[in-house]
Structure formats: structure tokens, C-alpha cells
C-alpha positions in Angstrom: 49.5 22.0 -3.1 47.7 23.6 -0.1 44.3 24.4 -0.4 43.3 27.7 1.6 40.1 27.0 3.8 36.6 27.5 2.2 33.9 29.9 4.0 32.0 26.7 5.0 35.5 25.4 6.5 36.0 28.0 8.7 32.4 28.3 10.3 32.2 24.5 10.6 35.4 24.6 12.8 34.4 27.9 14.6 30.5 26.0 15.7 32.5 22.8 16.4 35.1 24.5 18.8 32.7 26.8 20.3 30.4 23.8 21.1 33.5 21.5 22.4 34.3 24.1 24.8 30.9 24.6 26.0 30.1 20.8 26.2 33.5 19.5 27.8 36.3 22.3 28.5 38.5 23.7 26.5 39.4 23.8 23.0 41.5 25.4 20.3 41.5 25.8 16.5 44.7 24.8 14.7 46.3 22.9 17.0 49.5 21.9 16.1 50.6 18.1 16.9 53.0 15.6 14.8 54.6 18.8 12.2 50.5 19.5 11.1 48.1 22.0 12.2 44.6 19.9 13.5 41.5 22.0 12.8 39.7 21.9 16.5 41.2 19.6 19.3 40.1 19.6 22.6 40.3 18.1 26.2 38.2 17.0 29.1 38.7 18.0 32.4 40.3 14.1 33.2 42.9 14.7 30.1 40.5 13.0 27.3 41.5 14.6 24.1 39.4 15.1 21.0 40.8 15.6 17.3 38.0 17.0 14.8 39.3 17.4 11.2 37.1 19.1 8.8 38.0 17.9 4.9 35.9 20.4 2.3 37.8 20.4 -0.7 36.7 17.1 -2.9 40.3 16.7 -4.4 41.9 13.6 -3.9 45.6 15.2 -2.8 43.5 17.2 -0.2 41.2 14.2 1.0 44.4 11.8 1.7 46.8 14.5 3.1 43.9 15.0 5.8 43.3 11.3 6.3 46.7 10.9 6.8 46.9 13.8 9.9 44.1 11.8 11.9 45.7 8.8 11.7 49.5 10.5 13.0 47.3 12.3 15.6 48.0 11.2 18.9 44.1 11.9 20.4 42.1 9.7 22.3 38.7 10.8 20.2 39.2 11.3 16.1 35.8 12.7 14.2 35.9 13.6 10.1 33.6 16.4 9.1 33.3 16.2 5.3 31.3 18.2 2.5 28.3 16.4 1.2 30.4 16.3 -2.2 32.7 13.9 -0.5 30.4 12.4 1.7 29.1 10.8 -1.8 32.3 9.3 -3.1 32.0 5.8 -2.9 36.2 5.9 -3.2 36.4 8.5 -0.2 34.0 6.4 1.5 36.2 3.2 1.2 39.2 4.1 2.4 38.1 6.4 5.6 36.7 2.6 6.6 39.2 1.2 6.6 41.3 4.1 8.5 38.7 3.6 11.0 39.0 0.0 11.3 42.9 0.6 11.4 42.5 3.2 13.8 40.2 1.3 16.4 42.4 -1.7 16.4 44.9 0.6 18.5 42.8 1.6 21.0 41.3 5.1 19.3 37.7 5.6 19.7 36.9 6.5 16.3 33.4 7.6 15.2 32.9 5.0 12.5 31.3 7.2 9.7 31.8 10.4 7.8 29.8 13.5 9.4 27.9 15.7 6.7 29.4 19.1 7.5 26.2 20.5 5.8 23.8 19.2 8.6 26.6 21.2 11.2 25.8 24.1 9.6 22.3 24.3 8.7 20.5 22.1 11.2 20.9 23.4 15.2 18.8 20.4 16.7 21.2 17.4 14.5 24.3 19.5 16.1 23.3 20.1 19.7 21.6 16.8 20.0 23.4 14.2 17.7 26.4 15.9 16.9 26.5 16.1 20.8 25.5 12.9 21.5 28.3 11.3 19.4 30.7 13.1 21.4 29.7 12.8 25.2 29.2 9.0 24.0 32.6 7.9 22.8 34.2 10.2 25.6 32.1 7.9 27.8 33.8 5.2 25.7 37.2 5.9 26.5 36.3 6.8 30.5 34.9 3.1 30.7 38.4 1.5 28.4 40.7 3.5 30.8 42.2 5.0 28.1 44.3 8.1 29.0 46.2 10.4 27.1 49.8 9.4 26.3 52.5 11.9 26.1 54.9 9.4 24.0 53.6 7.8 20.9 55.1 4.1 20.7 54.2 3.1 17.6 52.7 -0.1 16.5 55.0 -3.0 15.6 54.4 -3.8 11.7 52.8 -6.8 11.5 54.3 -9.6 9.1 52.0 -11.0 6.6 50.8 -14.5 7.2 52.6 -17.3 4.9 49.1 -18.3 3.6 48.1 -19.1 0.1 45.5 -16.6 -1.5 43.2 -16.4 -4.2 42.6 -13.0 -5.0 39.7 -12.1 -7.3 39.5 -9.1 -9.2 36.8 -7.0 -10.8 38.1 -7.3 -14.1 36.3 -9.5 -16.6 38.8 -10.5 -20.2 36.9 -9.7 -23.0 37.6 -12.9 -25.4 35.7 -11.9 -28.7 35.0 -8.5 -30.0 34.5 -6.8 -34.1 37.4 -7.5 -36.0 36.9 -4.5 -38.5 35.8 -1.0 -37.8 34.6 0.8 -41.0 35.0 4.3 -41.4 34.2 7.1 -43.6 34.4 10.9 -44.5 31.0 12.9 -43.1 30.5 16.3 -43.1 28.8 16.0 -39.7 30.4 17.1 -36.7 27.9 16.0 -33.1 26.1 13.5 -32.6 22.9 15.4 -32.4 23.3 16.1 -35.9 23.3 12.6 -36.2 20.3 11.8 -34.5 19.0 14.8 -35.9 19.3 13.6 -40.0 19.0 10.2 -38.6 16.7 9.9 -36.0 16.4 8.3 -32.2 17.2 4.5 -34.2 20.9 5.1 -35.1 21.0 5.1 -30.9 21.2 1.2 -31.4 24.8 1.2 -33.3 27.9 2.8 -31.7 29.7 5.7 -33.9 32.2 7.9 -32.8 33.3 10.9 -35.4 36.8 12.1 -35.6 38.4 14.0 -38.1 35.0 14.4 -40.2 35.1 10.9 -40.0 32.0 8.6 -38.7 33.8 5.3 -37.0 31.5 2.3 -36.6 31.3 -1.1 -36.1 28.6 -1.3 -38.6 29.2 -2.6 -41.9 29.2 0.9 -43.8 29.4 -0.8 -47.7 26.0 -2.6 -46.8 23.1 -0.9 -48.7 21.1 -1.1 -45.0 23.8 0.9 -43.7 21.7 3.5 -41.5 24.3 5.7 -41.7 24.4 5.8 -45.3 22.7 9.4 -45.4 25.4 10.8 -44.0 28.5 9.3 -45.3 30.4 9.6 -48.1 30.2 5.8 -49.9 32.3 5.8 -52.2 35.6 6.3 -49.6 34.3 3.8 -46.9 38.1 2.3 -45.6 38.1 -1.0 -43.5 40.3 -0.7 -40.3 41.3 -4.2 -38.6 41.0 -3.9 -34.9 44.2 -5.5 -34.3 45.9 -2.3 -35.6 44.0 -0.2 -33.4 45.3 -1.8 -30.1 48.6 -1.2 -31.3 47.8 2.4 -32.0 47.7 4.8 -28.8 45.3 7.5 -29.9 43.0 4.6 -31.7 43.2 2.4 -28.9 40.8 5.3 -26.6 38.5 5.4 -29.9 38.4 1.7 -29.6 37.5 1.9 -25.8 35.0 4.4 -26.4 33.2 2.7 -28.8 33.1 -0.3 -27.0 31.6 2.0 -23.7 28.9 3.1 -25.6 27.9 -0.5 -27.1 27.6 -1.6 -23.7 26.2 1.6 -21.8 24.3 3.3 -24.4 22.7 0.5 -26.1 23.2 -2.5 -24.1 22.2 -1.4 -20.1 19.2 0.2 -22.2 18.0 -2.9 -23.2 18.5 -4.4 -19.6 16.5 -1.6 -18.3 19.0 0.8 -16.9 20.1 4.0 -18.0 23.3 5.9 -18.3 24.4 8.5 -15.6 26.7 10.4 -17.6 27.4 12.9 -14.6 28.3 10.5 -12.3 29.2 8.0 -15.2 27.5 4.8 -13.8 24.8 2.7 -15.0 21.4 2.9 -12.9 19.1 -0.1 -12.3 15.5 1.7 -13.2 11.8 0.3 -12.2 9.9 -1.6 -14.3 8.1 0.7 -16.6 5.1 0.2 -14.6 6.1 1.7 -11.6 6.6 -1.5 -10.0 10.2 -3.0 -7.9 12.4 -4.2 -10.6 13.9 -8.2 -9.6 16.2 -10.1 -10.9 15.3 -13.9 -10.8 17.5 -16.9 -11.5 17.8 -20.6 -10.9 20.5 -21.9 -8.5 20.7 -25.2 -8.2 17.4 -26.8 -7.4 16.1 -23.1 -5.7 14.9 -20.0 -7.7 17.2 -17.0 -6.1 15.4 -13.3 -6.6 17.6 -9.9 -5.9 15.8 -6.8 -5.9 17.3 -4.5 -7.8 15.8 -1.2 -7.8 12.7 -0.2 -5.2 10.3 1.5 -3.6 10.7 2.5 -0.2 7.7 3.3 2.2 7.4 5.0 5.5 5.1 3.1 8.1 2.4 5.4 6.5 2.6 4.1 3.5 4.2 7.4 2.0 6.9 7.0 -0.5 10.4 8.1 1.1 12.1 7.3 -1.8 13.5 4.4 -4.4 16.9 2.5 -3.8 18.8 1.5 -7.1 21.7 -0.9 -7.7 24.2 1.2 -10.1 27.8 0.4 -11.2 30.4 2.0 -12.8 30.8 0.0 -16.3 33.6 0.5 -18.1 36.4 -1.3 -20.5 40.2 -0.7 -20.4 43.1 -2.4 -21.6 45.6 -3.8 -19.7 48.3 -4.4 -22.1 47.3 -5.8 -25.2 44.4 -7.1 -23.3 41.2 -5.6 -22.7 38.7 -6.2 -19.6 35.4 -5.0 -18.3 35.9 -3.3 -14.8 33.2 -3.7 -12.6 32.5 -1.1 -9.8 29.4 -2.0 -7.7 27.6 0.9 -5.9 23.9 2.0 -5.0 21.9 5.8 -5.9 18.7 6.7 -4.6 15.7 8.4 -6.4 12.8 10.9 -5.1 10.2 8.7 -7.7 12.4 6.3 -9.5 14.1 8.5 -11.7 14.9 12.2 -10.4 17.8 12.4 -7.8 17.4 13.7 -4.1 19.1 16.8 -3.3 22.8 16.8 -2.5 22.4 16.8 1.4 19.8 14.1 1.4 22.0 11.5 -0.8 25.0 12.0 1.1 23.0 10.9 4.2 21.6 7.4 2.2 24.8 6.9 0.9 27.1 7.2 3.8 24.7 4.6 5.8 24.7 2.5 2.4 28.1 2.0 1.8 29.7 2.7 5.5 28.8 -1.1 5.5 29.9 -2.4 2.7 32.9 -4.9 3.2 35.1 -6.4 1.0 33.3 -10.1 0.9 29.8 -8.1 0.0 31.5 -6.2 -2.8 32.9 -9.0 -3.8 29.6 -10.7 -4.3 28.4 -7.8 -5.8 31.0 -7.8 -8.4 29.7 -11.2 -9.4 26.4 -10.7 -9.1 26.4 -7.7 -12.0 28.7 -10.1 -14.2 25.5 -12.3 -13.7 23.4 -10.2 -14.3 25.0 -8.6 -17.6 25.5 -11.9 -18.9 22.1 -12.7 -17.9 23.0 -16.1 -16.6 24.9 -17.3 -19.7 29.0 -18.0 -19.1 29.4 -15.0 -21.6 28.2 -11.0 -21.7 27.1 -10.6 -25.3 27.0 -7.3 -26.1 26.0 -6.8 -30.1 28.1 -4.3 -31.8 26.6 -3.8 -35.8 26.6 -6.9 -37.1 29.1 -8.8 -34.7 29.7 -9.0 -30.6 31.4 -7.7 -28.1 31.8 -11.1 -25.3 33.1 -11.1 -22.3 33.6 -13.9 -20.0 32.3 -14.1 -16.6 34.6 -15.6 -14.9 37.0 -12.9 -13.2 40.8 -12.4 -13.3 42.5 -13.9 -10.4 46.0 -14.2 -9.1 48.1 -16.7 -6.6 49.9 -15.4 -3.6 51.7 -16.5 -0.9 51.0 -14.5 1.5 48.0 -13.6 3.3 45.5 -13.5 6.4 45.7 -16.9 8.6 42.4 -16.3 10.0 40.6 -15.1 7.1 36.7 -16.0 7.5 36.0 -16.1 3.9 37.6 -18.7 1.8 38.5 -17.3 -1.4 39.1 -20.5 -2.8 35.1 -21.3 -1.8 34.3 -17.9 -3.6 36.2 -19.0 -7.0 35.0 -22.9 -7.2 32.5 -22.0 -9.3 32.4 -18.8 -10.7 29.2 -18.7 -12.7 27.4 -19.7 -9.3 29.3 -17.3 -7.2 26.3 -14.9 -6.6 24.0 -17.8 -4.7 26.1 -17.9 -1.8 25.3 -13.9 -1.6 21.9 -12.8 -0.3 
């Protein structure tokens, strides 16, 4: 579906061709190349042309129908303008790097990171002095290659994939024990701040869903301890076997989301981390002190420390702001099967727990994870299983009386085929998994 062009769209690509044709020649809006019409492409007085796409609209169909125009643009120079809600997508992020990557290796000079459109518009001096700067310097790029401009687009012969066998790792951890029985009965409550309203800020410690003006638990409901005994009706508690529930669509969800909030609501808390429900990721906090939060553990015969959420100081010793690991922490099934996915990703803070403004994030951010490769992730993956399972071979999450494990040792799969010249071994990365993390940083 086409999206029509936002207000901050249009002004972005009327500054950025008004400032190409002042700075190098001229330049046009709308230029239409390959069957699609380019947003502002321009070209030097030599024949250098520039390509400047401007992607606004954060929906996925939008963000990959515009990736895919600068890569079947035939310009010397390619630049992505982006709204600072899609400079922020760690997903959006990902995959422009590696159209960079792709579109360097064929001789494009690519400007390697995602530009904040909201800096274009609101700051004069970042536009006629970096944004400027970025241009004149990868023209100067090209002049220095000998790169002209080709009238006819030969395109790259599709390379064959090495005969080479892999190990490919995943970020998927099995889950090999979890509650057999989930106990249910009728309530005449309907939120769960009514719950924590009869109940108080202690029921926060056992995951309930209701459903149906029913409360679903994993706590034993016929115990006279029951906590939620107030609120239930006792004498209609029912005993559910899990086992039926993963063969039950609708009940498998109510199973995943009970899990979710055993592990993110009551189990990250006890690690120190809260729960981002906006963003839905997990957030490495301070200690409660104020002080950098670390993460120590023996590897071998040396004692390996990984900061995991800081303060960060300007040379005048004035706080700039506080760095936090986060992930996205979730369970799924795949199958029959369920796993804990794993998505590794950093947030920054104004004072450890309040978030920076829109524009300011998307800056920390886009340096953050613009460098963030597939061996670092990799290790980052591994190093939260670690961390969750707080160095044991399992991730015991409790769940009412009984547990929730997980293993720590990722899925992996056999290929045949591969990259010769690979620099990382994955076979070096899996020989032992619940030491994977030392090799990291």
C-alpha cells in the first residue's frame, strides 16, 4: 500500500535538494530511475550522482519497499534520511547494515549509518556543516576511486555459496522443565489492579492471568496459603494439565503469557531489571545505590566482570547520561516445543531510570548498534543466557510452587554450505556453550 508523504517528508526533501544544488549542481525531486520515483538525486559537474531517500513512515512494508529502491538505484552516492522512530529500531537498524555492506562491496559509496531526519530539520549548523560534510566527503571518495557514472547496469554475478560445513547457533534456548498443572477458578474480578488492589503489591510474585471470570495460575489454588484465596471461588478450583494446553491453540498463548510474566515480571525483578512494557524489553537498572551495576563470574582460573548498566561522564565530570544492556525476553513455541528467544539490545537513561527524549536516543542508538555484527550479537546472546541462568547450566525461573528451566545451551543446526573464509569458527563458538561468553569482552 502506498503511503502518501508526511509534512516532515516533504520539507526534508525540499532542504536536502535545495542544499545539493547549492553545494554541487543540480538536482531534482522525484527522480525517476529503475520503474521508482527517488526522492532528491543529484549530479556534479564531472557526472557524480547522488541518490537521497527519505523513509518517514515506521511501517515495515514502507521501510523495505524504500531499502529496496536504493539498492536498484544506479547512483554513485546513496544516503537514508530516516524518522527518529526508525532510527530506534534495532530490526531497521540491522538490515540497512547489511544493505550497506552489500552495497559497498560493488563499488557504491554508501554513507554507512542512518541520518536522523529530525536534526535536518531542526538544527541549521548539523545540516550545513555535517550534513555537508558527509556529502562533499564521499563525492571526494568516488573522485579519488575513479568511479564514473554508468549508463548500463551490469549486474552482479550471484555468487555460489561455499561447500563448507556450518554450525549455526541460534537465539533460541529449549525450555526442558516447566508446571505440569495450572489451576484455575471462577473470580468475580476482572484487572489485575483489582487484584493488586484486594490483594496487595505481594501477589506480584505469582503469575495469574484471568479469562472468562476465571483467575489462571500456576499456584496451587486448593492450598489454604493460596494468596489468591480472597478472591476465588474454592469450592470450583479445576486442575488443568499443561500438556492439554499445548495442544490447545487459544490456551497455548495463555500458557505463553503466563510463562512471560514469571520470567519478566517476577523473575528480571529479582535480577534487578525492570520491564519496558512500551518497548517490551527487559532493562539492566543500577544498583540501588546509584552505583554501575557488574556482572562478575569465574572463567577458568580468571574472574571475568561485564558492566551492565552505567554512568556516563563528560570530561567535567557532569553526568551525560547512563547506558543499559536490555533484551527482548520472550517464550514461543515452535511446534510442540517451547523456547526462550533472546534479543540482545542497549537503552540509555537521563539518571538511570527516565528515558532521553526521542531525538537524543536515536542519536546513542544508531552509533550503538550501527556496530554491532553478527559474532558480537552472538556473544551477547550467550552472555544474557549466562547471566539469566546466573552461571548454572539451567535458567530457573520459579513459577508457584514449581519451575520454569531452561537450558543454556542454544539450538543449533548442520549445514553444508557456507562462507570459506569465515574468521569466526562457529564450531570454536559452540565447544563449550556454558563458557561461550569468556571469549567475548
Amino acid at each position: 500500500m502506498y503511503h502518501s508523504e508526511s509534512t516532515e517528508h516533504k520539507k526534508i526533501k525540499e532542504i536536502i535538494s535545495t542544499k545539493l544544488k547549492e553545494w554541487i549542481g543540480a538536482s531534482l525531486q522525484e527522480y525517476p530511475s529503475a520503474g521508482h520515483e527517488l526522492d532528491v538525486f543529484a549530479v556534479t559537474s564531472n557526472g557524480i550522482s547522488v541518490y537521497v531517500e527519505i523513509i518517514w513512515s515506521p511501517s515495515k512494508q514502507n521501510f523495505y519497499r524504500d531499502l529496496s529502491m536504493v539498492q536498484q538505484s544506479d547512483a554513485n552516492i546513496k544516503l537514508v534520511i530516516v524518522s527518529p522512530e526508525i532510527l530506534t529500531d534495532e530490526d531497521y537498524q540491522r538490515e540497512f547494515s547489511k544493505v550497506a555492506i552489500s552495497e559497498r562491496r560493488k563499488g557504491i559509496a554508501m554513507h554507512g549509518e542512518l541520518i536522523n531526519g529530525a536534526k535536518i530539520l531542526s538544527d541549521t549548523k548539523y545540516l550545513d556543516v555535517e550534513f555537508k560534510d558527509i556529502i562533499l566527503s564521499l563525492i571526494e571518495q568516488v573522485q579519488l576511486e575513479g568511479q564514473a557514472v554508468r549508463k548500463e547496469i551490469i549486474p552482479p554475478e550471484i555468487p555460489r555459496p561455499d561447500k563448507q560445513q556450518e554450525l549455526l547457533v541460534a537465539n533460541l534456548f529449549p525450555v526442558t522443565k516447566y508446571p505440569s498443572i495450572i489451576y484455575t477458578a471462577p473470580t468475580d474480578i476482572r484487572t489485575e489492579q483489582e487484584v493488586f488492589k484486594h490483594l496487595g503489591d505481594e501477589i506480584a510474585a505469582y503469575p495469574f492471568i484471568l479469562k472468562n471470570k476465571r483467575l489462571y495460575t500456576f499456584q496451587n489454588l486448593k492450598s489454604s496459603s493460596s494468596p489468591f484465596k480472597p478472591i476465588i471461588s474454592s469450592s470450583e478450583i479445576l486442575e488443568e494439565p499443561t500438556l492439554e494446553w499445548i495442544k490447545n491453540g487459544p490456551k497455548r498463548n495463555d500458557l505463553i503469557r503466563l510463562f512471560n510474566i514469571a520470567l519478566r515480571r517476577i523473575y528480571c525483578q529479582k535480577l534487578r531489571m525492570r520491564y519496558d512494557k512500551k518497548h517490551e524489553r527487559c532493562i539492566c537498572l543500577l544498583k540501588e545505590d546509584g552505583k554501575d551495576m557488574t556482572y562478575l563470574w569465574k572463567a577458568g582460573s580468571k574472574t571475568v566482570r561485564r558492566t551492565i548498566a552505567k554512568k556516563v561522564y563528560d570530561k567535567k565530570g557532569n553526568l551525560l547520561y547512563c547506558m543499559h544492556y536490555a533484551a527482548d525476553l520472550r517464550f514461543m513455541f515452535l511446534d510442540d516445543d517451547i523456547f526462550l528467544k533472546i534479543e540482545p539490545t542497549v537503552t540509555f537513561t537521563s539518571d538511570g531510570y527516565h528515558p532521553f527524549r526521542i531525538d537524543k536516543l536515536s542519536s546513542l542508538m544508531s552509533r550503538r548498534l550501527s556496530k554491532q555484527y553478527n559474532s558480537t550479537y552472538l556473544q551477547l546472546v550467550k552472555f544474557w543466557a549466562r547471566y539469566l541462568s546466573r552461571g548454572d547450566i539451567v535458567i530457573s525461573i520459579p513459577a508457584g510452587e514449581q519451575k520454569i528451566e531452561v537450558s543454556v545451551a542454544p539450538i543449533t543446526v548442520h549445514t553444508e554450505v557456507g562462507i570459506a573464509k569465515e574468521t569466526i569458527h562457529p564450531g570454536k563458538i559452540s565447544k563449550n556453550v556454558s563458557n561461550a561468553v569468556e571469549e567475548s569482552r
